[in-house]
LOPA-471805 format. One record per residue (C-alpha): residue in one letter; chain; x, y, z. Coordinates in pm, 1 decimal. Each point is the difference from the previous one (the first is absolute). Layout:
<sekols>
torba	paba	X	Y	Z
A	A	X	Y	Z
...
</sekols>
This chain:
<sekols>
torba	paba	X	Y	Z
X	A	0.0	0.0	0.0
X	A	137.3	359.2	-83.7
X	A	-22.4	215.9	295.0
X	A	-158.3	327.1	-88.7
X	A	209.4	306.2	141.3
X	A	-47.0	402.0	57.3
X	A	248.2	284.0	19.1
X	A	83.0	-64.6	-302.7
X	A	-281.5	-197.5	-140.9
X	A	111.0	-339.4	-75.2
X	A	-22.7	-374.4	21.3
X	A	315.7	-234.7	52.4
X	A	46.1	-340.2	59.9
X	A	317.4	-217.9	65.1
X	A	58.0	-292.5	-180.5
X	A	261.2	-271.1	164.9
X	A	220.5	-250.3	-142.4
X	A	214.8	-296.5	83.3
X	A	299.6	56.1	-277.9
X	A	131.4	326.7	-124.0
X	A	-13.0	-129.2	-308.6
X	A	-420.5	-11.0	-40.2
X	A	11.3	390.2	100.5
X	A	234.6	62.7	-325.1
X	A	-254.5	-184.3	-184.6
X	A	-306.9	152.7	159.3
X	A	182.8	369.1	-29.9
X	A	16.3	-81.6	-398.5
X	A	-386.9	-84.2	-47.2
X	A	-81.1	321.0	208.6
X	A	216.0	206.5	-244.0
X	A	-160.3	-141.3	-311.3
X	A	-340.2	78.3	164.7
X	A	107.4	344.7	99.7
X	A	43.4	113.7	-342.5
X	A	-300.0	-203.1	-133.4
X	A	-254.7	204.6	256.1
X	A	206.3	305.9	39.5
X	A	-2.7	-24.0	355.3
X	A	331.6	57.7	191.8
X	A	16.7	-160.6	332.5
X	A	226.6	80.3	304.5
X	A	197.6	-285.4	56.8
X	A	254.5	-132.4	270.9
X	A	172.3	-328.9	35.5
X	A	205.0	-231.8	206.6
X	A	132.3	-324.7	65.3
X	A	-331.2	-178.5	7.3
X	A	-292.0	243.3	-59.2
X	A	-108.1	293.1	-223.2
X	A	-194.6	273.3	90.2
X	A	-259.3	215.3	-267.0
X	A	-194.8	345.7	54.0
X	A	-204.3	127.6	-236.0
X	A	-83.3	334.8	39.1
X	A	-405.6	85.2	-112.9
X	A	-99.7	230.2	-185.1
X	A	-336.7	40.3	151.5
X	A	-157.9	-92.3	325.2
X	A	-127.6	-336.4	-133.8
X	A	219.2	-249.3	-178.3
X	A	-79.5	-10.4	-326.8
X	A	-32.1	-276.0	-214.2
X	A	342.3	61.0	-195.1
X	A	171.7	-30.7	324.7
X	A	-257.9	-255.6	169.4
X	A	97.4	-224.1	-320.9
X	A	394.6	104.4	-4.0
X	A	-21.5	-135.4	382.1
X	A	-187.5	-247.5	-83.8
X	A	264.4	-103.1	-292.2
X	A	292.3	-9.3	253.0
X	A	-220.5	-239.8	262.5
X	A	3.7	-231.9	-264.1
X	A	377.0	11.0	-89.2
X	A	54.7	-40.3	342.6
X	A	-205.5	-307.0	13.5
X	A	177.0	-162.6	-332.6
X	A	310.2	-55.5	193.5
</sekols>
């Protein structure tokens, strides 16, 4: 579940991982997708986990970023 946050208006979610090597390949289907739906991300990584904000536009998600989250879920859940 993304976590909705205010101040600035965002939701985030952090994604873990048992080998550094599944983040590399995780980190390259969330670039592809970035350019697909124009939508640019804040991300951070370590060791075992990476860590996305995506900053709204409006109060509400919308359904470009509900389905770029979405999108990323299921990468996640590939693996």
């Amino acid at each position: 579940m993304w976590n909705k946050r205010e101040s600035p208006l965002r939701i985030e979610k952090r994604f873990e991982f048992e080998e550094y090597s599944k983040i590399s390949k995780f980190m390259g289907k969330i670039e592809q997708l970035c350019k697909k739906k124009d939508i640019y991300p804040n991300i951070s990584f370590g060791k075992n986990f990476v860590s996305l904000s995506i900053f709204l536009e409006n109060k509400e998600i919308s359904s470009k970023e509900k389905d770029f989250s979405t999108d990323i879920d299921n990468f996640y859940l590939e693996d």
